[in-house]
Backbone as a chain_set.jsonl record, in Angstrom:
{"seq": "XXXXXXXXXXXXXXXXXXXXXXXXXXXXXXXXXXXXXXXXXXXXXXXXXXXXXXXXXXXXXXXXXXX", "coords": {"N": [[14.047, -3.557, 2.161], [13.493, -7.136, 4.178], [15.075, -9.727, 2.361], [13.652, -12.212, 2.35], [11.04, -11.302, 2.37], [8.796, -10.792, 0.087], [8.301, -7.999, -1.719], [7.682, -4.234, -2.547], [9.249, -0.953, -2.206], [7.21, 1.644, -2.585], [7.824, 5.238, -3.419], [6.468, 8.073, -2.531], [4.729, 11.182, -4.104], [6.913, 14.188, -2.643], [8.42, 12.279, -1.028], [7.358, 10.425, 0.452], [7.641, 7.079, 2.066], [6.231, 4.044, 0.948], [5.676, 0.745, 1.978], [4.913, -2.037, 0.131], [3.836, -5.228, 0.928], [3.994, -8.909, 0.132], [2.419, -11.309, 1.685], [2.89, -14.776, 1.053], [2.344, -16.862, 2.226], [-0.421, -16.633, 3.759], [-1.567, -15.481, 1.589], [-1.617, -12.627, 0.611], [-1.421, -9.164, 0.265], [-0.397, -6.323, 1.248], [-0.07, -3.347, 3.02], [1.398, -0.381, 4.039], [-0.499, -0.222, 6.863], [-2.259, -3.034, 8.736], [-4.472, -3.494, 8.708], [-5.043, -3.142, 5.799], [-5.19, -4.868, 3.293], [-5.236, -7.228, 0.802], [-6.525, -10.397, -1.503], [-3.816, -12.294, -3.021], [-4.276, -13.483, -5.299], [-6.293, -11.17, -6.749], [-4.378, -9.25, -8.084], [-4.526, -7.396, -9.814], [-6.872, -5.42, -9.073], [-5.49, -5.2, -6.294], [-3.82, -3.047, -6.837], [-5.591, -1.16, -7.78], [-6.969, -0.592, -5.728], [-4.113, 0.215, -3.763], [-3.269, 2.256, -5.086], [-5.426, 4.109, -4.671], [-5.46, 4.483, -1.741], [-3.064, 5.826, -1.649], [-3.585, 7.953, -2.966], [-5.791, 9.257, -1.556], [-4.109, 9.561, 1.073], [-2.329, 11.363, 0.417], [-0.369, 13.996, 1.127], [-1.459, 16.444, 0.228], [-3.902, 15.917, 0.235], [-4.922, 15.025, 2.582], [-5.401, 17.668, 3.782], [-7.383, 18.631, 3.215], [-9.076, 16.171, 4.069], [-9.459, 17.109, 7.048], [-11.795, 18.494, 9.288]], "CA": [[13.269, -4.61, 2.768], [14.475, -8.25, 4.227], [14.931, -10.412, 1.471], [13.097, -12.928, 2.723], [9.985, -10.875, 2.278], [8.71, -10.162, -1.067], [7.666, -6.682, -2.19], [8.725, -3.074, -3.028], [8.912, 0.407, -1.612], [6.582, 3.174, -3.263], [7.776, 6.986, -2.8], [5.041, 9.04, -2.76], [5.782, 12.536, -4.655], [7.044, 14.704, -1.28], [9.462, 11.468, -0.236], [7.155, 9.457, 2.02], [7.624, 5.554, 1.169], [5.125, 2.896, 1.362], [6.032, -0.394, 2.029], [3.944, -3.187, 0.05], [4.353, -6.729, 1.372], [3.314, -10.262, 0.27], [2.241, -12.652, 2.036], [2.663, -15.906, 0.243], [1.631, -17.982, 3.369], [-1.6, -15.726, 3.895], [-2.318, -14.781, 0.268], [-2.689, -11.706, 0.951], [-0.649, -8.085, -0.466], [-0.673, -5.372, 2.655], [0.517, -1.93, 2.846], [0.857, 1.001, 4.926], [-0.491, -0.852, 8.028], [-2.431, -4.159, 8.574], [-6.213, -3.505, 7.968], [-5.011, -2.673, 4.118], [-5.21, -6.328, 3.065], [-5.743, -8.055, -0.091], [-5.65, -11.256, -2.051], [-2.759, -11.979, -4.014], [-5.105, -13.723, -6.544], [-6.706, -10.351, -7.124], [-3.425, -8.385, -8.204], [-5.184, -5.672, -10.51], [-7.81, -5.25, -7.491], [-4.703, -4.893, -5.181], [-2.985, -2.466, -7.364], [-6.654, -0.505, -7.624], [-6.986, -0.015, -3.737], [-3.304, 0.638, -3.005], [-3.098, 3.586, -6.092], [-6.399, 4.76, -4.125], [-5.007, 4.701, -1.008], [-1.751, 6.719, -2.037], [-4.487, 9.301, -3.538], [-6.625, 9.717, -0.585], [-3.497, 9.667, 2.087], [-1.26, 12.252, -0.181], [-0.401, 15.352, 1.947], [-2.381, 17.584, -0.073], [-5.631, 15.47, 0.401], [-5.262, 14.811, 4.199], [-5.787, 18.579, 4.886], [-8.866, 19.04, 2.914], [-10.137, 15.932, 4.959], [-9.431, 17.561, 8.108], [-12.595, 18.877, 9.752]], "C": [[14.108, -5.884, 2.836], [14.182, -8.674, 2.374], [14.063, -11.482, 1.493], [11.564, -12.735, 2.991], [9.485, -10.395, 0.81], [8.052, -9.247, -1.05], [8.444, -5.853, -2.638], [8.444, -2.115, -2.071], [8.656, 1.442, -2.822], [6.954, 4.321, -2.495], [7.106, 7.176, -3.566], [6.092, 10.576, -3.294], [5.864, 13.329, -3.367], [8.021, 13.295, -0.729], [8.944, 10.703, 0.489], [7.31, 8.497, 0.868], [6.599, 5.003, 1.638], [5.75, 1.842, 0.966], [5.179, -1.396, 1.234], [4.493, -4.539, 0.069], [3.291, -7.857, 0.46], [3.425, -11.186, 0.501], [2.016, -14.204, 1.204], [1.438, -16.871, 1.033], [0.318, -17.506, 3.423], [-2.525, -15.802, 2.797], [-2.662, -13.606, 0.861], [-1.428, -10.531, 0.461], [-1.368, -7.199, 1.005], [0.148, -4.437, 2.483], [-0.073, -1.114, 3.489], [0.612, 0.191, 6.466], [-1.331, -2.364, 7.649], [-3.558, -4.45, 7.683], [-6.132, -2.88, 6.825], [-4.631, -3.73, 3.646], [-6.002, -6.894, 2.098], [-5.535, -8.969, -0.988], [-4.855, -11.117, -2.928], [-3.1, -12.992, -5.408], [-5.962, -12.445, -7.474], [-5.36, -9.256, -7.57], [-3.613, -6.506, -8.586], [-5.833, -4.92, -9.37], [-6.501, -4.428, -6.815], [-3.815, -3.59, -5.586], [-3.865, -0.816, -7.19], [-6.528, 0.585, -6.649], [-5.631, 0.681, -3.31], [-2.992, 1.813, -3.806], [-4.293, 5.02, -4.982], [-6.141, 5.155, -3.118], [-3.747, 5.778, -0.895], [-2.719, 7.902, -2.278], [-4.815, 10.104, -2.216], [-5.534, 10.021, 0.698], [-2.414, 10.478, 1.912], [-1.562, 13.485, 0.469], [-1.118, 16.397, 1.15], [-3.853, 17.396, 0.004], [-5.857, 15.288, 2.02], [-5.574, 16.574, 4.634], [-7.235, 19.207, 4.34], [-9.427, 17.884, 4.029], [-10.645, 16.136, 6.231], [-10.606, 18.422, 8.033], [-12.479, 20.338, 9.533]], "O": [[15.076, -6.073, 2.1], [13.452, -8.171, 1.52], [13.626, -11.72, 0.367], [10.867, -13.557, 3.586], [10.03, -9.343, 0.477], [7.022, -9.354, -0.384], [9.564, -6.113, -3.077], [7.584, -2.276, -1.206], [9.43, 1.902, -3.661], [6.638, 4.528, -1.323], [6.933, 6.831, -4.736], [7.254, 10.939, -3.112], [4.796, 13.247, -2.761], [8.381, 13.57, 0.416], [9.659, 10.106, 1.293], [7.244, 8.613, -0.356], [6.043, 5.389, 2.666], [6.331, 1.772, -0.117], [4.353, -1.751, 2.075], [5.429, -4.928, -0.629], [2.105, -7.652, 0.201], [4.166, -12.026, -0.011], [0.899, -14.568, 0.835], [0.339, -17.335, 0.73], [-0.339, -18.394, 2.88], [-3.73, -16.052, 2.819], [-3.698, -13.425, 1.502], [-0.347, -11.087, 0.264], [-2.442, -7.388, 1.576], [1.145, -4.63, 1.788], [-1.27, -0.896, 3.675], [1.606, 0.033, 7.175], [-1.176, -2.869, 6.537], [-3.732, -5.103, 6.654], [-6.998, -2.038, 6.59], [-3.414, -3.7, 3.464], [-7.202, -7.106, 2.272], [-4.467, -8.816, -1.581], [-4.867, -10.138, -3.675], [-2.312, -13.185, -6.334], [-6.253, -12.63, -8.656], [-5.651, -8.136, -7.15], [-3.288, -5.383, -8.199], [-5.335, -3.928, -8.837], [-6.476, -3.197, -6.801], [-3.114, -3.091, -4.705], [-3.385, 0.24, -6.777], [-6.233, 1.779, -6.604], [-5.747, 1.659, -2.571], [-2.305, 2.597, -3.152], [-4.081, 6.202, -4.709], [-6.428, 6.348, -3.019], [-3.661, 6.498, 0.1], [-2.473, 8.903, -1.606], [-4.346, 11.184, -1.856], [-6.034, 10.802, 1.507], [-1.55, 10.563, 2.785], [-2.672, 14.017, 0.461], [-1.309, 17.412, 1.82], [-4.753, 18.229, -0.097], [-6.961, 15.432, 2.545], [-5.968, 16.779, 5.783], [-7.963, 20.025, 4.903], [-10.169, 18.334, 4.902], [-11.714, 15.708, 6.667], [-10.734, 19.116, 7.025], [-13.33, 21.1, 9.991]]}, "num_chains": 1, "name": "protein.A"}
């Protein structure tokens, strides 16, 4: 990532990465795409949702949610 952006990259087990960004200017922690957005006063919260998100979007859970 620039430097000029603070965050990290999460690999997922299987090699995918996830990007998590923060916005200082915003307040706000984002990952994956946009509409995954939360303050950066809530950290634990943000840590919560984006663990949850990794769960629910891990290649062995996307094909159970498939129809």
């Amino acid at each position: 990532m620039r430097d000029a952006i603070p965050g990290l990259t999460i690999t997922r087990p299987g090699g995918t990465a996830m990007d998590v960004v923060v916005n200082r200017r915003k307040g706000e922690v984002s990952w994956w795409r946009v509409d995954n957005l939360h303050p950066v006063t809530d950290l634990d919260g943000a840590a919560e949702r984006i663990t949850a998100f990794m769960g629910e979007s891990a290649p062995s859970n996307r094909a159970r949610l498939r129809p």
